[in-house]
ZARO-382853 format. One record per atom (N, C-alpha, C, O): atom name; x, y, z. Coordinates in Angstrom, 1 decimal. Each point is the difference from the previous one (the first is absolute). Last residue first. Example, Ala and Ser with C-alpha at 12.3 -4.5 7.8 and 13.67 -1.06 7.14 Angstrom:
residues 2
[N, [12.8, -2.2, 7.1]]
[CA, [0.9, 1.1, 0.0]]
[C, [-0.8, 1.1, 0.8]]
[O, [0.5, 1.1, 0.1]]
[N, [-0.2, -6.8, -0.2]]
[CA, [-0.9, 1.2, 0.0]]
[C, [0.9, 1.2, 0.0]]
[O, [1.0, 0.0, 0.7]]
END
This chain:
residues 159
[N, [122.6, 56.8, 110.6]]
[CA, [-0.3, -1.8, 0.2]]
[C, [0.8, -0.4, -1.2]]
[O, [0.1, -1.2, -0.2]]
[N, [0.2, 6.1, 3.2]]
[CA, [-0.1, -0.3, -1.5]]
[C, [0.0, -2.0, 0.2]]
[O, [0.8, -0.6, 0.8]]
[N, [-2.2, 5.4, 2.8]]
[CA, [0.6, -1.2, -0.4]]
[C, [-0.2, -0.4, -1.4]]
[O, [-0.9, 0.4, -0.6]]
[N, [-0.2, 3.6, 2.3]]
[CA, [0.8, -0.5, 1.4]]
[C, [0.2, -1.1, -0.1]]
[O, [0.6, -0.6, 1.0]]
[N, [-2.2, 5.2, -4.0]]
[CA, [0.6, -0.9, 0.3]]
[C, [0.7, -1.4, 1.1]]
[O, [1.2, -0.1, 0.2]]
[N, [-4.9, 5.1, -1.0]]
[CA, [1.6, -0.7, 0.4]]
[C, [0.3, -1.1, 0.3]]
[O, [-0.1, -0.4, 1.1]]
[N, [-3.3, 4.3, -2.7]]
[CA, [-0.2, -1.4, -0.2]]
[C, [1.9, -0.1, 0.4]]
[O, [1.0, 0.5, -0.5]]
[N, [-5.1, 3.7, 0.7]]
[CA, [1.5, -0.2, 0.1]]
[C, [-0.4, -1.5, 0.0]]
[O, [-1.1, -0.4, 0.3]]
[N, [-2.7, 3.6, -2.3]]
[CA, [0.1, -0.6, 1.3]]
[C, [2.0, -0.6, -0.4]]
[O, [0.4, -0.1, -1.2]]
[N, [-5.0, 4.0, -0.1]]
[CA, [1.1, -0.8, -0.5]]
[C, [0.6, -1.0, 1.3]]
[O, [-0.4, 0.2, 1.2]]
[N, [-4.4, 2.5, -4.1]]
[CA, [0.6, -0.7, 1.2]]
[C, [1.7, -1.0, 0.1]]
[O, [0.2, -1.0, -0.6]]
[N, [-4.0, 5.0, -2.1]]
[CA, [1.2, -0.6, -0.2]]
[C, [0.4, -0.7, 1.5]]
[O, [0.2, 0.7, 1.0]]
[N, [-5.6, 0.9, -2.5]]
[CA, [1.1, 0.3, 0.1]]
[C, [1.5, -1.0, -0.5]]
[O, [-0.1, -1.0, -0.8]]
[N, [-5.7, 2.5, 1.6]]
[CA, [1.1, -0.2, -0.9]]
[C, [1.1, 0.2, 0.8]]
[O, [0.1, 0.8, 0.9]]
[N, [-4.6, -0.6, 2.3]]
[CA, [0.0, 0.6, -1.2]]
[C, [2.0, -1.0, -0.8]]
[O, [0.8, -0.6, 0.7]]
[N, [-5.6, -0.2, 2.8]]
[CA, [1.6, -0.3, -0.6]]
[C, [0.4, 0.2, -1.2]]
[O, [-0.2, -0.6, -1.1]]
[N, [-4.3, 2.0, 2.6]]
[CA, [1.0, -0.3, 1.8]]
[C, [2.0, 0.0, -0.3]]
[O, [0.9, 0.6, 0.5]]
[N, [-5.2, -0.7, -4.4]]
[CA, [0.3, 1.5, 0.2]]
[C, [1.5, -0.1, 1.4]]
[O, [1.0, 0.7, 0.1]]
[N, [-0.2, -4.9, -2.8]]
[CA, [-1.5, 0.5, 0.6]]
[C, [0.7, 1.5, 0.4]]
[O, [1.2, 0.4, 0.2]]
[N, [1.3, -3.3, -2.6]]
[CA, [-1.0, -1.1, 0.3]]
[C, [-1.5, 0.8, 0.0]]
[O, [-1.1, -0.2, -0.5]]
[N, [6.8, 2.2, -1.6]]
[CA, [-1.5, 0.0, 0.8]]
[C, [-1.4, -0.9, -0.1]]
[O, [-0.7, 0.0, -1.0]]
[N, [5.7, -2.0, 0.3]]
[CA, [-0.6, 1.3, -0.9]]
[C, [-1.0, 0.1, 1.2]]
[O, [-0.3, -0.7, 0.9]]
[N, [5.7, -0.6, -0.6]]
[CA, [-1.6, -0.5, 0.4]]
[C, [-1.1, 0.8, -0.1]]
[O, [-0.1, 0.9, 0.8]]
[N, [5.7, -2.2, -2.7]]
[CA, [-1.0, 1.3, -0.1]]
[C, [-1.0, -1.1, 1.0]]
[O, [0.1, -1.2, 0.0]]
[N, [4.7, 0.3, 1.2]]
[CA, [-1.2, -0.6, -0.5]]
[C, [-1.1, 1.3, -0.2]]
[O, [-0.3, 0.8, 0.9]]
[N, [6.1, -2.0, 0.1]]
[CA, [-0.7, 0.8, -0.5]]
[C, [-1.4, -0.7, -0.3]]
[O, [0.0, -0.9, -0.8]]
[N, [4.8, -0.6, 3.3]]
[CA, [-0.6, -0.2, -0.7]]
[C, [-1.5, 1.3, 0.1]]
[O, [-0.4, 0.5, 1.0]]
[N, [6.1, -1.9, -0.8]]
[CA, [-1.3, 1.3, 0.6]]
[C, [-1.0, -0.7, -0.6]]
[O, [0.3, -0.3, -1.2]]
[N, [4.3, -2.3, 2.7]]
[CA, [-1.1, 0.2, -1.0]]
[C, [-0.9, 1.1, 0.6]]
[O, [-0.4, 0.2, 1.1]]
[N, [5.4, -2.9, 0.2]]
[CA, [-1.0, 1.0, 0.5]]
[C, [-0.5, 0.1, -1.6]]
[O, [0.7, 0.0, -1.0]]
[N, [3.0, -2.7, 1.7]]
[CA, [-0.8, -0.4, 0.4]]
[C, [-1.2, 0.8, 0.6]]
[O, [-0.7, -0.5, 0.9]]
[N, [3.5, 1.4, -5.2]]
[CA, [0.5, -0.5, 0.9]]
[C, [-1.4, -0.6, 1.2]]
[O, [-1.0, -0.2, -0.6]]
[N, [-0.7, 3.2, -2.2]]
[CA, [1.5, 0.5, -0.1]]
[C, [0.3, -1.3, 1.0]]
[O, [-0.5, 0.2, 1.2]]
[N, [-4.5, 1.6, -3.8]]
[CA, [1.2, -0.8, 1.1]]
[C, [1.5, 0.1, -0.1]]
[O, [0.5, 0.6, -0.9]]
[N, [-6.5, 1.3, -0.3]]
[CA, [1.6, 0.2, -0.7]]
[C, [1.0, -0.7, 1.2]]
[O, [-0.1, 0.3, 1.2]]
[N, [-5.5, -0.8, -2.7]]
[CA, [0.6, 0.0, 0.7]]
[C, [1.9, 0.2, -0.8]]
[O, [0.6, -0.5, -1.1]]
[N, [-6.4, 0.8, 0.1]]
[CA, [1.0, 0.1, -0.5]]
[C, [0.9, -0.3, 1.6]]
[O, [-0.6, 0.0, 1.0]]
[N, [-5.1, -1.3, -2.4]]
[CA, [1.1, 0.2, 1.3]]
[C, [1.2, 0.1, -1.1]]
[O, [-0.1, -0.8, -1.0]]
[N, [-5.6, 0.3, 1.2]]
[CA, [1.2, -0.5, -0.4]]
[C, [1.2, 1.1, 0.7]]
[O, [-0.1, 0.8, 1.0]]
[N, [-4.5, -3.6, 0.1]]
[CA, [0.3, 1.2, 0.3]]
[C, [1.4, -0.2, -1.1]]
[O, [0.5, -1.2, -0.1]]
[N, [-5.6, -1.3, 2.5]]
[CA, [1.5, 0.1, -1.3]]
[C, [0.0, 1.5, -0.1]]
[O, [-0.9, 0.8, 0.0]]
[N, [-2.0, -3.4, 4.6]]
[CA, [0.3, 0.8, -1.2]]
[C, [1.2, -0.4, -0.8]]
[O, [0.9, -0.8, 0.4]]
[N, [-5.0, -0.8, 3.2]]
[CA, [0.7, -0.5, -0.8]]
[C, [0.5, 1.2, -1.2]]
[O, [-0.6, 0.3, -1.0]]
[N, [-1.2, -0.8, 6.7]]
[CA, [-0.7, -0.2, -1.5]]
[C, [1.4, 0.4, -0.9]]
[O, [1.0, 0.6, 0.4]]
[N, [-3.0, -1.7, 4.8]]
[CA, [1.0, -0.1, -0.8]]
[C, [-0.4, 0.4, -1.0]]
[O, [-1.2, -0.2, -0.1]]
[N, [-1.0, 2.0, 3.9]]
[CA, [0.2, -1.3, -0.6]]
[C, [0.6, 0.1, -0.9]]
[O, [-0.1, 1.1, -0.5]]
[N, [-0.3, 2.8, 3.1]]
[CA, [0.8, -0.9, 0.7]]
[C, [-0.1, -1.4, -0.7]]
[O, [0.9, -0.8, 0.4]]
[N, [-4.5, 4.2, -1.5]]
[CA, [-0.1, -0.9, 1.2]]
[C, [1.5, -0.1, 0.3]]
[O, [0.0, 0.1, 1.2]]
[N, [0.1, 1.9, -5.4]]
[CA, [-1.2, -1.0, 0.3]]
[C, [0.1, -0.8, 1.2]]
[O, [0.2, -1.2, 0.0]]
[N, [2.0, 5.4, -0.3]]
[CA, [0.2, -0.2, -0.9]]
[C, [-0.7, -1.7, 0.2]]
[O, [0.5, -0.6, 0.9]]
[N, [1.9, 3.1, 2.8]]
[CA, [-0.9, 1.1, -0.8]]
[C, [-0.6, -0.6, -1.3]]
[O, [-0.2, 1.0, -0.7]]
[N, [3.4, -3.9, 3.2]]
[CA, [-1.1, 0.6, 1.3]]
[C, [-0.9, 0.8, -0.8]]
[O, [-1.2, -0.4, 0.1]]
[N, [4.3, -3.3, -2.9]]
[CA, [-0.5, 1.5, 0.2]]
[C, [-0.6, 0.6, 1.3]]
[O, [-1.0, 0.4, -0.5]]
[N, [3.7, -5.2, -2.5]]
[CA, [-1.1, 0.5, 1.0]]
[C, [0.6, 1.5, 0.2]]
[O, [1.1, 0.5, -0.2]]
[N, [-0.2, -4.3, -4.3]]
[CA, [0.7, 1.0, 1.0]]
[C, [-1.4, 0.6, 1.4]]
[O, [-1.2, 0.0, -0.3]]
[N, [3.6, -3.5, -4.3]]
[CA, [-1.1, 0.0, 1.2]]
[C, [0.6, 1.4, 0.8]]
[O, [1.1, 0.4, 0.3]]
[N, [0.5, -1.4, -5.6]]
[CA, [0.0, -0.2, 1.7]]
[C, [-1.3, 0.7, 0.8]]
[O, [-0.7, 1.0, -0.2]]
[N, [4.7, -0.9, -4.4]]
[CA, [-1.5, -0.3, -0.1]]
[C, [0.0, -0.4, 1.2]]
[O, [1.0, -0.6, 0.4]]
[N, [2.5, 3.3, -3.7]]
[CA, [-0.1, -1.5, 1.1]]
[C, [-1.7, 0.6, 0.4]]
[O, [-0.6, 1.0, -0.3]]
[N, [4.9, 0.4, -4.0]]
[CA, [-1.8, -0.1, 0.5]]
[C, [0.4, -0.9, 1.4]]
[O, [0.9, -0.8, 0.3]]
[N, [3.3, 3.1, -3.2]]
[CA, [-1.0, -1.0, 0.1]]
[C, [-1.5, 0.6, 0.7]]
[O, [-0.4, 1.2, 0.1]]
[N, [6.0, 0.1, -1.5]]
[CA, [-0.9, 0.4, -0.5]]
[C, [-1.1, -1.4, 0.3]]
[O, [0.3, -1.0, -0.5]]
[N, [5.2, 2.8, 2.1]]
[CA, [-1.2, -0.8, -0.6]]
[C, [-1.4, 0.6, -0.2]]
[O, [-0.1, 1.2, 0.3]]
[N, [5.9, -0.3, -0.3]]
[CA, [-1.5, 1.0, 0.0]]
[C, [-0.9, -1.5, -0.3]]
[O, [0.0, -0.7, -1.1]]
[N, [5.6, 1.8, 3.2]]
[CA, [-0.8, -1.3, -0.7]]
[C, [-1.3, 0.9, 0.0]]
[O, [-0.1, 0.9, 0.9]]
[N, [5.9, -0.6, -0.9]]
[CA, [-1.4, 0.5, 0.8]]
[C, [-0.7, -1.0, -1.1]]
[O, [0.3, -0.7, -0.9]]
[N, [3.1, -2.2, 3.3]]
[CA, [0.2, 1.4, -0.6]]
[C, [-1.6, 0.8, 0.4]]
[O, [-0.8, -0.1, 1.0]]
[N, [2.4, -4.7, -1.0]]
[CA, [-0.9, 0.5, 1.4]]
[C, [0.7, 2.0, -0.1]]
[O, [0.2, 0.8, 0.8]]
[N, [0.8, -3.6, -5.0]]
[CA, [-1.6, -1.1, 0.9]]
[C, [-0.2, 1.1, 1.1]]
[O, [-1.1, 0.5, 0.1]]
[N, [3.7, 1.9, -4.1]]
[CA, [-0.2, -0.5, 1.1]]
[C, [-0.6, -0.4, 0.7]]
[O, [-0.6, 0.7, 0.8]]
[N, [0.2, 2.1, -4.6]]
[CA, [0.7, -1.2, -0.5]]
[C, [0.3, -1.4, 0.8]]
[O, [0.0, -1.2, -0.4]]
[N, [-2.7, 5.9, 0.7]]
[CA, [1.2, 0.0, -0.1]]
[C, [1.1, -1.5, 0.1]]
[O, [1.2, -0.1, 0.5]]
[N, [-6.2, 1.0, 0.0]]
[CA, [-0.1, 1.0, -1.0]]
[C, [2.0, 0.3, 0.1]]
[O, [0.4, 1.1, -0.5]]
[N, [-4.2, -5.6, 0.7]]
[CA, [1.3, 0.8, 0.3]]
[C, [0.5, 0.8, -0.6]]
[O, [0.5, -0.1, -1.2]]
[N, [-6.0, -1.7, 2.1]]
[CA, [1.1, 0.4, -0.7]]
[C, [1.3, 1.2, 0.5]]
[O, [0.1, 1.1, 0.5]]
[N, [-4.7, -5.1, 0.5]]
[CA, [1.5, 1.2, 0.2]]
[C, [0.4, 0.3, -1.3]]
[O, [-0.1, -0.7, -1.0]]
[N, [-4.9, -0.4, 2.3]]
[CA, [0.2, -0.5, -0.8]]
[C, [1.6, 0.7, 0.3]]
[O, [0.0, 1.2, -0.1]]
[N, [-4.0, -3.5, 3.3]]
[CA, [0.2, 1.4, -0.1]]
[C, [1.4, -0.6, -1.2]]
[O, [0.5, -1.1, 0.2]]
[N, [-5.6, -0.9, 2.3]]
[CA, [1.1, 0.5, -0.6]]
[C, [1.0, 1.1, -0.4]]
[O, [-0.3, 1.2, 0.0]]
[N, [-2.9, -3.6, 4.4]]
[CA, [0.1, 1.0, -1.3]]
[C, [1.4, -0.4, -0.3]]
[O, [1.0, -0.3, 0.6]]
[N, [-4.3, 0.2, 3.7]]
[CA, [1.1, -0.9, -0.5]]
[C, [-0.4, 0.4, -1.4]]
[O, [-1.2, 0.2, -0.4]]
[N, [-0.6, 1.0, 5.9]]
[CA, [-0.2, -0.7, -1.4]]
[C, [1.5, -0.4, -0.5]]
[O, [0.9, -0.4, 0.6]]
[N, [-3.5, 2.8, 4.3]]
[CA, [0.8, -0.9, -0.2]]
[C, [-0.3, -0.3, -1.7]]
[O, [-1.2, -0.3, -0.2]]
[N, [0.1, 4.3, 4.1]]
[CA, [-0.2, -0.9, -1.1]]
[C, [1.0, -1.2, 0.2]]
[O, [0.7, -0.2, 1.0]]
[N, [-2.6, 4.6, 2.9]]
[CA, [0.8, -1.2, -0.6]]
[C, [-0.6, -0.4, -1.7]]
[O, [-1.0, 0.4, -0.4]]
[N, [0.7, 4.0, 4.0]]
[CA, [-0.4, -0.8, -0.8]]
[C, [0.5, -0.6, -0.5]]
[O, [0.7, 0.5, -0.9]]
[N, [-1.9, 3.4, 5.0]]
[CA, [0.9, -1.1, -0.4]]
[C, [-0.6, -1.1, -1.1]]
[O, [-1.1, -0.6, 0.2]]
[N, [0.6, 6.1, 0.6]]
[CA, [-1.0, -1.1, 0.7]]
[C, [1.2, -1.1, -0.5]]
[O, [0.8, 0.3, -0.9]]
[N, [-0.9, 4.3, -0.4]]
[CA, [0.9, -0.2, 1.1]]
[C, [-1.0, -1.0, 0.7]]
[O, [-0.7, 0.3, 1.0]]
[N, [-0.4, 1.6, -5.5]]
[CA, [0.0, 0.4, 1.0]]
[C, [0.1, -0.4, 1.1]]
[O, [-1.0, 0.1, 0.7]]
[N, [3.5, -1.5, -4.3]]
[CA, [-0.1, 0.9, 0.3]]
[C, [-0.9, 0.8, 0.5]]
[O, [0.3, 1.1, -0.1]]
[N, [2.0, -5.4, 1.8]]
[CA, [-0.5, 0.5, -1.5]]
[C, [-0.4, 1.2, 0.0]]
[O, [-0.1, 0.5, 1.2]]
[N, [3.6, -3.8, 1.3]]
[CA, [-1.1, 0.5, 0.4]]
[C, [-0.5, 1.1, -0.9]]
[O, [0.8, 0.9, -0.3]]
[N, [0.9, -6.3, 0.4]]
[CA, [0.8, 1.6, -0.2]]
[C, [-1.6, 0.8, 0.2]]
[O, [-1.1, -0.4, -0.1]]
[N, [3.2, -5.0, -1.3]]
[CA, [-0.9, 0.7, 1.4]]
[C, [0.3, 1.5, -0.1]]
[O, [1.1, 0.2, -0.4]]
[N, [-0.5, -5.1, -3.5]]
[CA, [0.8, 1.4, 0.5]]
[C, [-1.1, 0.7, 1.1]]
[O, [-1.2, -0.2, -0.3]]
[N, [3.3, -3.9, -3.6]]
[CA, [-1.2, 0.1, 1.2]]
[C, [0.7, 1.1, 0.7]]
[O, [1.2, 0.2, 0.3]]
[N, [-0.9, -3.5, -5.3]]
[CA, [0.6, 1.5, 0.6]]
[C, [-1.0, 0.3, 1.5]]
[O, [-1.3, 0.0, 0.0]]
[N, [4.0, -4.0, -4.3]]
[CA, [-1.0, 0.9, 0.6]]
[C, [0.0, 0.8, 0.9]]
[O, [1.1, 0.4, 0.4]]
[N, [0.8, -2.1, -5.5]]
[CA, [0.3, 1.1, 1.4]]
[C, [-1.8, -0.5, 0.6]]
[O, [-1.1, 0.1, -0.5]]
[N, [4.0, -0.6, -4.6]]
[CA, [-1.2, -0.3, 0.9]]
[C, [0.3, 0.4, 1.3]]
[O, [0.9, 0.8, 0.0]]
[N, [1.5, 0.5, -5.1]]
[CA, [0.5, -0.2, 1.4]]
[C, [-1.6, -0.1, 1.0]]
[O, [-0.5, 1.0, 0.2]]
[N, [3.9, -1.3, -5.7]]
[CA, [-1.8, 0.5, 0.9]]
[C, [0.2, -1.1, 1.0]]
[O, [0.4, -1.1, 0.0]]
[N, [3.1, 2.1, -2.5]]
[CA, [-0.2, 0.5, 0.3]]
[C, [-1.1, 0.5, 0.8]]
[O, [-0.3, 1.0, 0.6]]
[N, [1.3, -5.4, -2.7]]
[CA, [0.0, 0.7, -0.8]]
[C, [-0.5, 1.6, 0.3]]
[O, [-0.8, 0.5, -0.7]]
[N, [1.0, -3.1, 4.5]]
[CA, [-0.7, -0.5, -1.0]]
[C, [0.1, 1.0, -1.4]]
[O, [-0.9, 0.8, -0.2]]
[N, [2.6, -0.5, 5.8]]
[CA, [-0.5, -0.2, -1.2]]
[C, [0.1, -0.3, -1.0]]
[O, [1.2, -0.3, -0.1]]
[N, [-1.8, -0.8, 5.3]]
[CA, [1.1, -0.1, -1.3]]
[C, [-0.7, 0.7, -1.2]]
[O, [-1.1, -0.4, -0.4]]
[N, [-1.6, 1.0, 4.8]]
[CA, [0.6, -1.3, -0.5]]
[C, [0.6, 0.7, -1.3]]
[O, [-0.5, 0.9, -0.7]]
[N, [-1.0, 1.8, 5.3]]
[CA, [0.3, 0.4, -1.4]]
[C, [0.9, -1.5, -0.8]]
[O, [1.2, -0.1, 0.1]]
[N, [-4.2, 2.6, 4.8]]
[CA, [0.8, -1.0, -0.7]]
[C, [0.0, -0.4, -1.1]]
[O, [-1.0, -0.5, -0.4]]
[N, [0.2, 4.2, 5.0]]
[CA, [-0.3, -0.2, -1.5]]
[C, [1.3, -0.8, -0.6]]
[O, [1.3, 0.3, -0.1]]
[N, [-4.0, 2.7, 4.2]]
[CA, [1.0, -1.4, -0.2]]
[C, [-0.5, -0.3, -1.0]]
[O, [-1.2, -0.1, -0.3]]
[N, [0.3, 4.0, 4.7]]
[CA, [-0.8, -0.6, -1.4]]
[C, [1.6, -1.2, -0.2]]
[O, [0.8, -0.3, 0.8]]
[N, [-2.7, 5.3, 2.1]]
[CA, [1.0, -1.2, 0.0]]
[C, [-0.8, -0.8, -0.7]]
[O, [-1.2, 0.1, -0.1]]
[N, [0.6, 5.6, 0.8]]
[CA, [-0.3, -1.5, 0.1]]
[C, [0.9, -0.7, -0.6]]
[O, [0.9, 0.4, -0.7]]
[N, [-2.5, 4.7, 0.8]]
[CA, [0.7, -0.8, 0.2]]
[C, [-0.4, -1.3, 0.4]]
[O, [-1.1, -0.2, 0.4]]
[N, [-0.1, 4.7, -2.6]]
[CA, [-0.5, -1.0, -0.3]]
[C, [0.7, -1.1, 0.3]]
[O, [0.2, -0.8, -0.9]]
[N, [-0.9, 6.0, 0.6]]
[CA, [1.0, -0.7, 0.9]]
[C, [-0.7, -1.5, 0.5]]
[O, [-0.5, -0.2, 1.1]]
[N, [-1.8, 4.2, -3.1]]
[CA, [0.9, -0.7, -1.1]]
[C, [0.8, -1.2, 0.5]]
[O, [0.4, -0.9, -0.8]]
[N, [-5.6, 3.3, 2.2]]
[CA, [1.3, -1.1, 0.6]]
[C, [0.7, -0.5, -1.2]]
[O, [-0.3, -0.9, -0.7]]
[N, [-3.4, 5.1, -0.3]]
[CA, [0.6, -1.4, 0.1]]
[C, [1.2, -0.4, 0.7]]
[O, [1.1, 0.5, -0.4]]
[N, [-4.5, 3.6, -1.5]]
[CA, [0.6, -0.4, 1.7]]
[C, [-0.1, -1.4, 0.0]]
[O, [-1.0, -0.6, 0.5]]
[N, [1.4, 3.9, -5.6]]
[CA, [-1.0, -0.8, 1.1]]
[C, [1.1, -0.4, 1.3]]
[O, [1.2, -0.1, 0.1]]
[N, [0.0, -0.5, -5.5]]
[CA, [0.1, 0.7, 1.0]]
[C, [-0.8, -0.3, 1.1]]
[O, [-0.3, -1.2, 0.2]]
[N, [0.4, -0.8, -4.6]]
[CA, [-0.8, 0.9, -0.1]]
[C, [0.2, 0.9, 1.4]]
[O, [-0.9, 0.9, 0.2]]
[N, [4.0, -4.9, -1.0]]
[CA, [-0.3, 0.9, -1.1]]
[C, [-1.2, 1.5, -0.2]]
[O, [0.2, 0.9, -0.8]]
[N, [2.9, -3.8, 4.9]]
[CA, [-1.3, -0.3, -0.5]]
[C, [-0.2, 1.5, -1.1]]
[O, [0.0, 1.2, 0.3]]
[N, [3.6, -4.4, 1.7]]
[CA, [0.1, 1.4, -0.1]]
[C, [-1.3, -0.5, -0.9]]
[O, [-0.1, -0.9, -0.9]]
[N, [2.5, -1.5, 4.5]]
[CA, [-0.8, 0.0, -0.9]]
[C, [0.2, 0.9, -0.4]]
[O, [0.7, 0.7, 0.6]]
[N, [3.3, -3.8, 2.3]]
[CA, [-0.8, 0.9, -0.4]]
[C, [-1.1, 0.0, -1.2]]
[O, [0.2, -0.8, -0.9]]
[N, [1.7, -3.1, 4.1]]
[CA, [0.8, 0.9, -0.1]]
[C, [-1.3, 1.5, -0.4]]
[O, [-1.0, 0.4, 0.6]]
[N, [2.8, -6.0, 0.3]]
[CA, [-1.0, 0.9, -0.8]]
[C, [0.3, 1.2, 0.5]]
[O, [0.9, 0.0, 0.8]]
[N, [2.0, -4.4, -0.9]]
[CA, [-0.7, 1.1, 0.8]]
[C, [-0.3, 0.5, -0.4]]
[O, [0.7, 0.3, -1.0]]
[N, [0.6, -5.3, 0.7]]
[CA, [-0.3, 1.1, -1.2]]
[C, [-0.7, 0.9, 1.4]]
[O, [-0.8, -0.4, 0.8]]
[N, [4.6, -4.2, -1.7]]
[CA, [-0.9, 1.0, 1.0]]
[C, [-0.2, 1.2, -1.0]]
[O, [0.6, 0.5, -0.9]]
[N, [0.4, -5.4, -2.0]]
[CA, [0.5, 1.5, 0.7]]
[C, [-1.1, 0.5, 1.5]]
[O, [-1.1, -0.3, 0.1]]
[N, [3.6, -4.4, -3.1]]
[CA, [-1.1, 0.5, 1.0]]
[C, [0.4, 1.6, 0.4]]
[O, [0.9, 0.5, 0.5]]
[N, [0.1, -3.9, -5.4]]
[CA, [-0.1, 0.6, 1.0]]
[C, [-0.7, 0.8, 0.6]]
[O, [-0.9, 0.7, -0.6]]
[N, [1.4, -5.3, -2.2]]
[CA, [0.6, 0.9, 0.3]]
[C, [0.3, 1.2, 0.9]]
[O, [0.9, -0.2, 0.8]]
[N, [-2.7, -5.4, -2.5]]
[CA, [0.2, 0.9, 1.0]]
[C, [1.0, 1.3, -0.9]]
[O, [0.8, -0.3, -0.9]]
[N, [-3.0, -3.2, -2.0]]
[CA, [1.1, 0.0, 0.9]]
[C, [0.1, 1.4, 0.8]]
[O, [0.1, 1.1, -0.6]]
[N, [-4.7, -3.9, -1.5]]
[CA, [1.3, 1.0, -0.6]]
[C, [1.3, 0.2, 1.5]]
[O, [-0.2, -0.1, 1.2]]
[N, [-4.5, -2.1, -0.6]]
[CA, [1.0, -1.3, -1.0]]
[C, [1.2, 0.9, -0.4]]
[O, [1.0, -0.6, -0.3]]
[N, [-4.7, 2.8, 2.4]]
[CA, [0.7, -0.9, 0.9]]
[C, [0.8, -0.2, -1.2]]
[O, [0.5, 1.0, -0.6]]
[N, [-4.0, 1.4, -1.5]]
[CA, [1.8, 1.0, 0.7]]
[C, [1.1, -1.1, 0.6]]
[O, [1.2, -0.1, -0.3]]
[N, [-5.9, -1.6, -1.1]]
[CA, [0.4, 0.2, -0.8]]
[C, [2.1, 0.8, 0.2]]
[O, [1.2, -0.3, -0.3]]
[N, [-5.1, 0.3, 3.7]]
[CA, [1.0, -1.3, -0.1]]
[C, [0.6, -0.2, -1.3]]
[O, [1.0, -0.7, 0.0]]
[N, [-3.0, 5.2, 0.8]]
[CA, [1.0, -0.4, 1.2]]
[C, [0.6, -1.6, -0.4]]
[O, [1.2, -0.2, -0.2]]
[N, [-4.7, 1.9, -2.6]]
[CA, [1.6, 0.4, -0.1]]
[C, [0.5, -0.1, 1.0]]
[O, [1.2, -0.1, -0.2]]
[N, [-5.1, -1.8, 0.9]]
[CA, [0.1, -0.8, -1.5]]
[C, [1.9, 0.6, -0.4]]
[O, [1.0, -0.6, -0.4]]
[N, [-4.2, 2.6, 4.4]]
[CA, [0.8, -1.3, 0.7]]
[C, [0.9, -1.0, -1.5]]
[O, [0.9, -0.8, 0.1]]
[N, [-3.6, 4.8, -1.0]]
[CA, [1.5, 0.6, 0.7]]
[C, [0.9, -1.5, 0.5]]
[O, [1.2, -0.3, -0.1]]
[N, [-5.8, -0.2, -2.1]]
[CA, [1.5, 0.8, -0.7]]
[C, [1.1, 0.1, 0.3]]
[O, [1.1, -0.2, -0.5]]
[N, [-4.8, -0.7, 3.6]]
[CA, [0.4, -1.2, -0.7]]
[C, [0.9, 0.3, -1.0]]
[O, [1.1, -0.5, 0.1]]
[N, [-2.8, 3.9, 2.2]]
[CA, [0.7, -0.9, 0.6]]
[C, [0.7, -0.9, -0.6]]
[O, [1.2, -0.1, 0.1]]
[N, [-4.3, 2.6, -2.2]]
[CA, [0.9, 0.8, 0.2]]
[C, [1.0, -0.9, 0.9]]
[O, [1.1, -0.1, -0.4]]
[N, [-5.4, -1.3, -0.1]]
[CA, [1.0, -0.4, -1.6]]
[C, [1.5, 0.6, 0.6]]
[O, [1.0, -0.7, 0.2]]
[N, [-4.5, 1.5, 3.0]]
[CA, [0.6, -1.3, 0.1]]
[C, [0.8, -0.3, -1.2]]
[O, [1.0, -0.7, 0.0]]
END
């Protein structure tokens, strides 16, 4: 229940900042570090919104459906920081962020299907209105082992 109440404390905290922007996010591929018979082809649909930033630090939140890797369906939804930096002089040039996000997520394999609560951090590189974004996700359990999960973010509106 804290964990709620937090999230409900930075969500309304976010309202009062001026709109920025709404991306579609497809998820995409894993590549799981210790090898093994894993579903890399980790596709899914998602949405992710990004208020103004703030002396380059940038709030976001983030909800996404995609089929994991061992090919069962699994949702989150959270909200995280993330810090830019323009690596060529240009607002919608290239761009490398660097943050954390923190979120609810359900599993079929992984406690019942009840939600439970991870932090994760995350690099991402942008060019214009396309972003790769990059998340390590360490090993939980012998079931789920480490890896790199990346997912595409595209742009579809600026407020």
């Amino acid at each position: 229940m804290r964990v709620v109440f937090i999230i409900m404390l930075f969500i309304g905290w976010q309202l009062t900042a001026v709109a920025d922007e709404l991306a579609v996010v497809l998820n995409g591929k894993a590549i799981h570090l210790d090898g093994g018979d894993y579903n890399e082809k980790n596709w899914g649909l998602g949405i992710n919104y990004d208020w103004t930033p703030r002396n380059n630090w940038i709030t976001f939140l983030n909800a996404s459906y995609f089929e994991d890797s061992n090919s069962n369906f699994s949702k989150y939804a959270g909200g995280g920081m993330k810090r830019r930096f323009n690596l060529d002089g240009e607002e919608d040039g290239w761009r490398a962020d660097v943050g954390g996000i923190a979120f609810l997520m359900t599993r079929v394999d992984y406690k019942n299907n009840d939600p439970f609560f991870g932090v994760l951090p995350f690099a991402a590189l942008s060019y214009g209105p396309m972003t790769v974004n990059m998340t390590y996700i360490p090993s939980v359990s012998p079931k789920h082992k480490e890896l790199l999960f990346f997912q595409l973010m595209i742009r579809i509106a600026t407020f």
